[in-house]
PLY file of the C-alpha trace (Angstrom):
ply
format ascii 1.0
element vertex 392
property float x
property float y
property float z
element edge 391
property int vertex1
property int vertex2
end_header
47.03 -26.72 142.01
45.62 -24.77 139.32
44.10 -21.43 139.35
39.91 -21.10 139.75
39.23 -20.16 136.14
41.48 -23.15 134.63
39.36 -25.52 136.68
35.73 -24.32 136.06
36.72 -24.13 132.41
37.52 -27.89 132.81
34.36 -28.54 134.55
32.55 -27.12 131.91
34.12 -29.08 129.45
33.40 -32.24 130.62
29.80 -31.14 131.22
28.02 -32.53 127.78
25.35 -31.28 126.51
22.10 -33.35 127.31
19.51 -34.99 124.70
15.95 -33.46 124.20
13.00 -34.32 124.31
9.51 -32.81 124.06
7.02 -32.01 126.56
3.49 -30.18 126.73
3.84 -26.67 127.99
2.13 -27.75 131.38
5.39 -29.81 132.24
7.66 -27.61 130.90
8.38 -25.48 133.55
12.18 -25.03 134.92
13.11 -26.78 131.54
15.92 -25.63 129.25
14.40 -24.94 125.51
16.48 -26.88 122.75
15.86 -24.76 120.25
14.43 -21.44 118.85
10.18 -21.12 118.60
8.82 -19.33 116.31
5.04 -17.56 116.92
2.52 -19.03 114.55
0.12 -16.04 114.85
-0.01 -12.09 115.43
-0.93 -11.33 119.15
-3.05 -10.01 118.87
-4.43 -11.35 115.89
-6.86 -7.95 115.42
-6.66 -4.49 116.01
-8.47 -5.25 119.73
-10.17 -2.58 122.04
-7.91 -1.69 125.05
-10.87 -0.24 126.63
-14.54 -0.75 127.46
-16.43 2.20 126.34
-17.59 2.72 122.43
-15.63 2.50 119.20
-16.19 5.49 116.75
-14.86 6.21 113.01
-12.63 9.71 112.79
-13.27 12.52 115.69
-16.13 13.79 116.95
-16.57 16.67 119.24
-17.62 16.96 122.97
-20.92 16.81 123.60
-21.65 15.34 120.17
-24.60 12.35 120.03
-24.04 9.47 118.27
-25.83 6.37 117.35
-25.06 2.79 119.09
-25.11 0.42 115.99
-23.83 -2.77 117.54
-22.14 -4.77 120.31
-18.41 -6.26 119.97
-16.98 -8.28 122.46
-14.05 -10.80 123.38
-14.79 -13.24 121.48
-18.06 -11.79 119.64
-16.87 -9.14 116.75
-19.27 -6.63 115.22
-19.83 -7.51 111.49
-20.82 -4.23 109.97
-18.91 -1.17 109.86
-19.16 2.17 111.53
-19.66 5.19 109.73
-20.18 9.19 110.93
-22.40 9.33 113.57
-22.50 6.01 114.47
-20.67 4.16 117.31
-20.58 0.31 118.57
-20.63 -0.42 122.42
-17.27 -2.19 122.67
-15.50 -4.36 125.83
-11.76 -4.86 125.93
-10.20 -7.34 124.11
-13.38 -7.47 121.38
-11.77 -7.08 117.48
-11.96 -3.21 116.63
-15.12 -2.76 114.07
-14.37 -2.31 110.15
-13.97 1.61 110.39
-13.47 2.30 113.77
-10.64 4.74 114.23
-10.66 4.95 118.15
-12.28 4.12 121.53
-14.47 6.42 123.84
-14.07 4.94 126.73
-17.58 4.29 128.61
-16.57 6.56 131.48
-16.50 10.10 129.20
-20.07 9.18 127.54
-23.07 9.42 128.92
-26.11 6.88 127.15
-29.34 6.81 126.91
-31.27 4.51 124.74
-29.39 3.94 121.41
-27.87 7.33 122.00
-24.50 8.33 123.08
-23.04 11.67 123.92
-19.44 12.51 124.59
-18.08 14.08 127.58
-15.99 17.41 127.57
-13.14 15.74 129.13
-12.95 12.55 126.63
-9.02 11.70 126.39
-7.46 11.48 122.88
-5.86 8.20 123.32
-7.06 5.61 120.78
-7.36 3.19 123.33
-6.53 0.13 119.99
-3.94 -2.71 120.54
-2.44 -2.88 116.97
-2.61 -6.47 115.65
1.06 -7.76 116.36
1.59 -5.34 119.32
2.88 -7.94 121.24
4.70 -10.22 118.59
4.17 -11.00 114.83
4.03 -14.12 113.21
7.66 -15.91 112.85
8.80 -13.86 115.80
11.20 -16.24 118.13
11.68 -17.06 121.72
15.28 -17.91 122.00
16.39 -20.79 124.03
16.43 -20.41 127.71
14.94 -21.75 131.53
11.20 -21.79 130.50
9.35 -19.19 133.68
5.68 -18.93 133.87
6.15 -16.06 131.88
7.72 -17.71 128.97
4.94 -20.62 129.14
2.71 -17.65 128.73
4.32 -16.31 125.61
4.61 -19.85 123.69
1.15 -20.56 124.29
0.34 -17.50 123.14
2.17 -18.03 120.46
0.29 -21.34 119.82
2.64 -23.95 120.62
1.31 -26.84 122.90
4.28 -28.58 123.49
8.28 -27.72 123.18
11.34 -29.53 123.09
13.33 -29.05 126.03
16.72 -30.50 127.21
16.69 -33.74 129.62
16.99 -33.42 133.52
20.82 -33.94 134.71
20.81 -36.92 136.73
23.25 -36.29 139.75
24.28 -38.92 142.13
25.24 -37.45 145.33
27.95 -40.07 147.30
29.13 -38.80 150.79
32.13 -40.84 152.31
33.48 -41.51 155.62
33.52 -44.05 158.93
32.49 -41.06 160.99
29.34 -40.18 158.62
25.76 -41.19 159.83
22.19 -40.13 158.34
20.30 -37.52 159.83
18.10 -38.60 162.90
20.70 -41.72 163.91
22.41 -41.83 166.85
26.01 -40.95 166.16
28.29 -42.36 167.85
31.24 -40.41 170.00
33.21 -40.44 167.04
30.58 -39.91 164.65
28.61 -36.64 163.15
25.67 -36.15 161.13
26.01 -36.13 156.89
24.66 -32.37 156.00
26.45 -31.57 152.90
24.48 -33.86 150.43
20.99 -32.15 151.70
22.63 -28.94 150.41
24.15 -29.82 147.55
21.10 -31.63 146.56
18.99 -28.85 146.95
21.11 -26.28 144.79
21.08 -29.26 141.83
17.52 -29.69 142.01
16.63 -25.93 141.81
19.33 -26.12 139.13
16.63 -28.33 137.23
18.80 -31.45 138.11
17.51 -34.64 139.73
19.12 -35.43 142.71
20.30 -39.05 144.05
21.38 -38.97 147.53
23.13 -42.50 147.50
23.90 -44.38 150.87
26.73 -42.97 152.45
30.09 -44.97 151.31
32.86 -46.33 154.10
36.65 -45.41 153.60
37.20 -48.60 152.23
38.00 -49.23 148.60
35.46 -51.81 148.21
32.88 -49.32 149.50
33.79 -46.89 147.15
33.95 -49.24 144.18
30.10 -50.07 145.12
29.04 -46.81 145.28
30.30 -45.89 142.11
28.51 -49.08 140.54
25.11 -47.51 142.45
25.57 -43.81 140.55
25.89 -46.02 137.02
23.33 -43.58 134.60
23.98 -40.43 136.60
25.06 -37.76 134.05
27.50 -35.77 137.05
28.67 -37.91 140.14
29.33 -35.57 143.08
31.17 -37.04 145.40
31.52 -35.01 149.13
34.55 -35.73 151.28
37.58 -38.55 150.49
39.14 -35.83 147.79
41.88 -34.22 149.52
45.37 -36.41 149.81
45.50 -38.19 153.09
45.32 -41.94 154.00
41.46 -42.03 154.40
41.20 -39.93 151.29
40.74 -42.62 148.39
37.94 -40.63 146.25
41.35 -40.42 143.42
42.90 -43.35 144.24
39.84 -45.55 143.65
38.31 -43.38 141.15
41.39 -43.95 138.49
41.90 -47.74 139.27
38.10 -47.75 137.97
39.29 -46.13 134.99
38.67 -42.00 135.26
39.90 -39.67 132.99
40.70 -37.01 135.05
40.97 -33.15 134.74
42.38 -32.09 137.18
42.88 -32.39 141.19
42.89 -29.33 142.99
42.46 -25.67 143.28
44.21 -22.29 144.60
40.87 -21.71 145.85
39.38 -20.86 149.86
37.54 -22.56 150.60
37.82 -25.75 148.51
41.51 -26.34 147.78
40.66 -30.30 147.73
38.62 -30.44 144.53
38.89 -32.69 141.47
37.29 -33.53 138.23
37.15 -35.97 135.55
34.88 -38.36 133.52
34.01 -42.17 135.25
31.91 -44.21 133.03
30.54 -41.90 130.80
29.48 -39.49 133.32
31.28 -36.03 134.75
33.09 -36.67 137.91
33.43 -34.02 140.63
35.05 -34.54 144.08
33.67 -31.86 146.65
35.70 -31.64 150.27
34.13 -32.76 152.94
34.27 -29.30 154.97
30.57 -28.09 154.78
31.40 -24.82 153.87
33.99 -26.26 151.35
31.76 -28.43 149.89
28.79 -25.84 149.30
30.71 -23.26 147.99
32.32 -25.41 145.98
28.65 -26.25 144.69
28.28 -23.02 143.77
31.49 -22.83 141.52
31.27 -25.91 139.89
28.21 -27.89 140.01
25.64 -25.58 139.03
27.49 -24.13 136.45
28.10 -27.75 135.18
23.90 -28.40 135.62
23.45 -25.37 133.79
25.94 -26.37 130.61
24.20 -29.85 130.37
20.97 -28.04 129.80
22.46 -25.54 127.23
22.81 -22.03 129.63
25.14 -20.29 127.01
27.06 -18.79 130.28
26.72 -20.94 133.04
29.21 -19.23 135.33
28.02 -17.71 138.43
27.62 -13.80 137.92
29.04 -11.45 140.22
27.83 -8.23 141.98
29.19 -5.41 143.28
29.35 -3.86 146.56
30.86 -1.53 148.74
32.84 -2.73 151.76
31.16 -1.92 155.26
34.88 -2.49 156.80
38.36 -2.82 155.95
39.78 -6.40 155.11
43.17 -7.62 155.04
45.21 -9.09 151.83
43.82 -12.02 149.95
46.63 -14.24 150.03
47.80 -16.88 147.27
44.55 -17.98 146.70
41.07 -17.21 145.21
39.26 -15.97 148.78
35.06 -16.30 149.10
34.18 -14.58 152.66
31.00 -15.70 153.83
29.38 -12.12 154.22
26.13 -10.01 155.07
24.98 -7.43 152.78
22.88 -4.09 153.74
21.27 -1.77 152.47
24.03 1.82 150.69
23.71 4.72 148.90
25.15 3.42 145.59
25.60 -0.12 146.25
24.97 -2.52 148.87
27.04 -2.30 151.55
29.04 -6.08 152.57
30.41 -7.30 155.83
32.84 -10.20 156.18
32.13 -12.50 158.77
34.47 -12.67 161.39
35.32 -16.28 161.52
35.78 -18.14 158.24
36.58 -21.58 158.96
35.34 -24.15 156.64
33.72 -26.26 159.23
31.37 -23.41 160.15
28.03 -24.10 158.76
26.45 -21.23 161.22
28.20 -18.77 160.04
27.32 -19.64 156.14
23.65 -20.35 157.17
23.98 -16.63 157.94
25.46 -15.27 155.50
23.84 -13.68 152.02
26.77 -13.20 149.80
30.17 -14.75 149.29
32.89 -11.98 149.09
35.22 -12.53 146.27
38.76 -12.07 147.26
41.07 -12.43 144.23
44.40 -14.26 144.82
47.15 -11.99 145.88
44.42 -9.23 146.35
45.90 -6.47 149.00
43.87 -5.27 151.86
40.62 -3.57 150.85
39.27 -0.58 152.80
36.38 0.34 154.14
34.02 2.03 150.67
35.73 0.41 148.13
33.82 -1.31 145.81
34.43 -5.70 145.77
32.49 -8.15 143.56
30.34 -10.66 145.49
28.13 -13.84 144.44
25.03 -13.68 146.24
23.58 -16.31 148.37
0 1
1 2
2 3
3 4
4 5
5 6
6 7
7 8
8 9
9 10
10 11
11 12
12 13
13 14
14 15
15 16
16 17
17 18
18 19
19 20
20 21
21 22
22 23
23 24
24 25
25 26
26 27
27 28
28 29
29 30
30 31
31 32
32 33
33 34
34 35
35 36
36 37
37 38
38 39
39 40
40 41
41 42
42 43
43 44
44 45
45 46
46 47
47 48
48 49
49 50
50 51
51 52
52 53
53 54
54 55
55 56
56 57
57 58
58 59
59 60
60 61
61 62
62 63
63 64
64 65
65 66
66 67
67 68
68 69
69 70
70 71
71 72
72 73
73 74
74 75
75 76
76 77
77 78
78 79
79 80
80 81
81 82
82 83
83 84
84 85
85 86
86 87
87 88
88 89
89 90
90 91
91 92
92 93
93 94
94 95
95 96
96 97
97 98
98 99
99 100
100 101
101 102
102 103
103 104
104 105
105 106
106 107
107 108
108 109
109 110
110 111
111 112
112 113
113 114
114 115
115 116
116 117
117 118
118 119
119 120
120 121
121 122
122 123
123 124
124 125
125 126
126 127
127 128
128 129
129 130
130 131
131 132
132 133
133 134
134 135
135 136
136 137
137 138
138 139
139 140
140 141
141 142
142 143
143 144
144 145
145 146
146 147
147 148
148 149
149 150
150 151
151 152
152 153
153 154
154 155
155 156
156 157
157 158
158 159
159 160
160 161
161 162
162 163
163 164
164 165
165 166
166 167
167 168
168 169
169 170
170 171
171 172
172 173
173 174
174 175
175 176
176 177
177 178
178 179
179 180
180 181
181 182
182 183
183 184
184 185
185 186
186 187
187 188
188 189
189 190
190 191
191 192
192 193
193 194
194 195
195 196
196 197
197 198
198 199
199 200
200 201
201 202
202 203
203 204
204 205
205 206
206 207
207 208
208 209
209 210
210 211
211 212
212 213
213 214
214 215
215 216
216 217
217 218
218 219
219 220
220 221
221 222
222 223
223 224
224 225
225 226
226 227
227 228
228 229
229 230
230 231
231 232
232 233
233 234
234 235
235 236
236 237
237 238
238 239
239 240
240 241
241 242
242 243
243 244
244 245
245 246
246 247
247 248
248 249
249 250
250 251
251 252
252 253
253 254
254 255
255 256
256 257
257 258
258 259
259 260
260 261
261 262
262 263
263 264
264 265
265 266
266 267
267 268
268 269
269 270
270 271
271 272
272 273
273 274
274 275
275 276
276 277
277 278
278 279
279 280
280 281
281 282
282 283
283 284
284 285
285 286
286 287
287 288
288 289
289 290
290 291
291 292
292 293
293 294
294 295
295 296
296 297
297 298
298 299
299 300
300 301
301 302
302 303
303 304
304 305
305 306
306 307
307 308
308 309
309 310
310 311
311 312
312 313
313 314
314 315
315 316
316 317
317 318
318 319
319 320
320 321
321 322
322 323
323 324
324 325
325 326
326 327
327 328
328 329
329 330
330 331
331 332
332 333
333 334
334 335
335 336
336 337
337 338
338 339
339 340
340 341
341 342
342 343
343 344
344 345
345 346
346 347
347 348
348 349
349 350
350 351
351 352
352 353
353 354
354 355
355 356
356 357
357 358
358 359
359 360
360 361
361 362
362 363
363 364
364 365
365 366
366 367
367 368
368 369
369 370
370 371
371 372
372 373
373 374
374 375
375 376
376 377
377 378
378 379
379 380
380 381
381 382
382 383
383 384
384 385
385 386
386 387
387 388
388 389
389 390
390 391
């Protein structure tokens, strides 16, 4: 059993990094960038009006007339220049005339005709974007999970298409006789396969795309075809079959088909039952079967292992800090998440264990917003001390 840190180290090193390929911007979204882009252009590429109103060379004083000489808009630049006494009706956005030192804007003038006169309360601000407020030329976007935002900046920038790193492919296998799919009948033996939904959902919004294979029998031959039906998945998760007993073959099976493996096992709660290694090319994880188990476990390991593949310099989950709403006893030997409720504090949120933690409880983690982080051999906490949590 090794300690939490040891294993998602390992996790991460059997995570390789994925190919890329190039996309247009418009299918980029969620995608990891390969590389650095550089802007081709100034943004903006003129001194631009911030402002509608009118643009005028040096200062002029309140009340003073002045001549309109022109019309620049968005798109549509004034070609002259503007000398004393002269101004050119500008809207925002328009190139700032040859000349033009700053903007009126058109609520401190009053026009008639081809004649302007300034207000007594006209502002002082220039109202002028500077070409290359916003970035210069050769100014880079450094890799990263492309937002809306970011598809806004490298279009801006004048890029039509990026390269990207490749989707993870993850094949999802759930094991066990007393498994069925949601909406069967089980049988009085039987209950209903839940972890894979999750665990599928946190890969996908990981950028990963999921597999949810048929669920495999604990039989070795059942196993062996599953395996054989997850052949191009970059991670294999499987969920349940890890731990040690009789009906537990996820190892057993695993290494007679030839895994190199990492490691088997954690000083972790929940989650204990965990192992790792490479099958046929692809990263191997084995998730317990304890809902709870399993999803946390998804947290700690998969996602961070989705997020290497894709090239997230620091794919570990990141940890927040709270204050504790109520006492809570000693750790123990192992690496402790709480399923927990946070609220609103003075400094910090305030968190709340649960009261029951058991691994089988998916009501209690369907609750919960944070995961308290108990580090092994941690003594009891009380009440206003500040813990770490991950948030849910």
């Amino acid at each position: 059993m090794i300690p939490l840190a040891e294993a998602q180290a390992r996790v991460l090193a059997l995570a390789a990094l994925l190919p890329v390929e190039t996309l247009p911007l418009r299918q980029a979204a969620g995608r990891w960038l390969a590389e650095e882009v550089s802007a081709r252009r100034d943004q903006p590429p003129f001194d631009a009006a911030a402002m509608d109103g009118y643009a005028l060379a040096g200062e002029a004083a309140p009340g003073a007339c002045l001549r309109v000489i022109g019309t620049a808009a968005a798109g549509r630049s004034f070609s002259g220049r503007v000398g004393p006494g002269e101004v050119v009706r500008i809207f925002t956005g328009a190139p700032v005339p040859e000349g033009a030192t700053r903007i009126i804007i058109q609520e401190d003038v009053t026009r008639a005709g081809d004649i302007v006169t300034l207000g007594t309360r006209a502002d002082a601000a220039a109202h002028i974007r500077p070409r290359g407020q916003d970035f210069r030329t050769g100014d880079r976007v450094a890799p990263r999970r492309l937002r809306p935002a970011d598809l806004a900046l490298l279009a801006a920038m004048n890029h039509a298409e990026v390269a990207v790193r490749r989707c993870p492919q993850v094949a999802f296998i759930a094991t066990g006789d007393e498994l069925v799919q949601p909406g069967e009948d089980p049988g009085p033996d039987q209950i209903v396969a839940s972890n894979g939904l999750a665990l599928a959902a946190l890969a996908e919004a990981e950028g990963a795309i999921a597999r949810l294979l048929p669920i495999a029998s604990d039989s070795e031959a059942a196993l062996a075809r599953a395996f054989a039906q997850a052949a191009g998945a970059d991670l294999i998760v499987t969920i349940g079959g890890a731990s040690v007993g009789d009906h537990d073959l996820i190892a057993p099976v695993a290494a007679r088909l030839g895994m190199e493996a990492a490691f088997h096992r954690v000083a972790l709660r929940p989650g204990k039952p965990v192992l790792a290694g490479r099958l046929h090319g692809a990263a191997l994880l084995g998730l317990p079967g304890n809902p709870v188990s399993a999803i946390v476990c998804g947290h700690l390991f998969m996602c961070p292992m989705i997020r290497a593949m894709q090239g997230d310099p620091a794919p570990l989950p990141r940890h927040a800090r709270a204050r504790l709403a109520a006492g809570v006893g000693p750790a123990g030997p192992r690496t402790h998440y709480m399923r927990a409720r946070l609220s609103p504090g003075a400094d910090l949120p305030l968190i709340a264990a649960a009261d029951r933690q058991d691994s089988a409880l998916l009501s209690v983690l369907a609750e919960a917003s944070a995961l308290l982080l108990r580090p092994a051999g941690d003594g009891a906490r009380a009440a206003g001390e500040v813990v770490e949590y991950l948030a849910l």
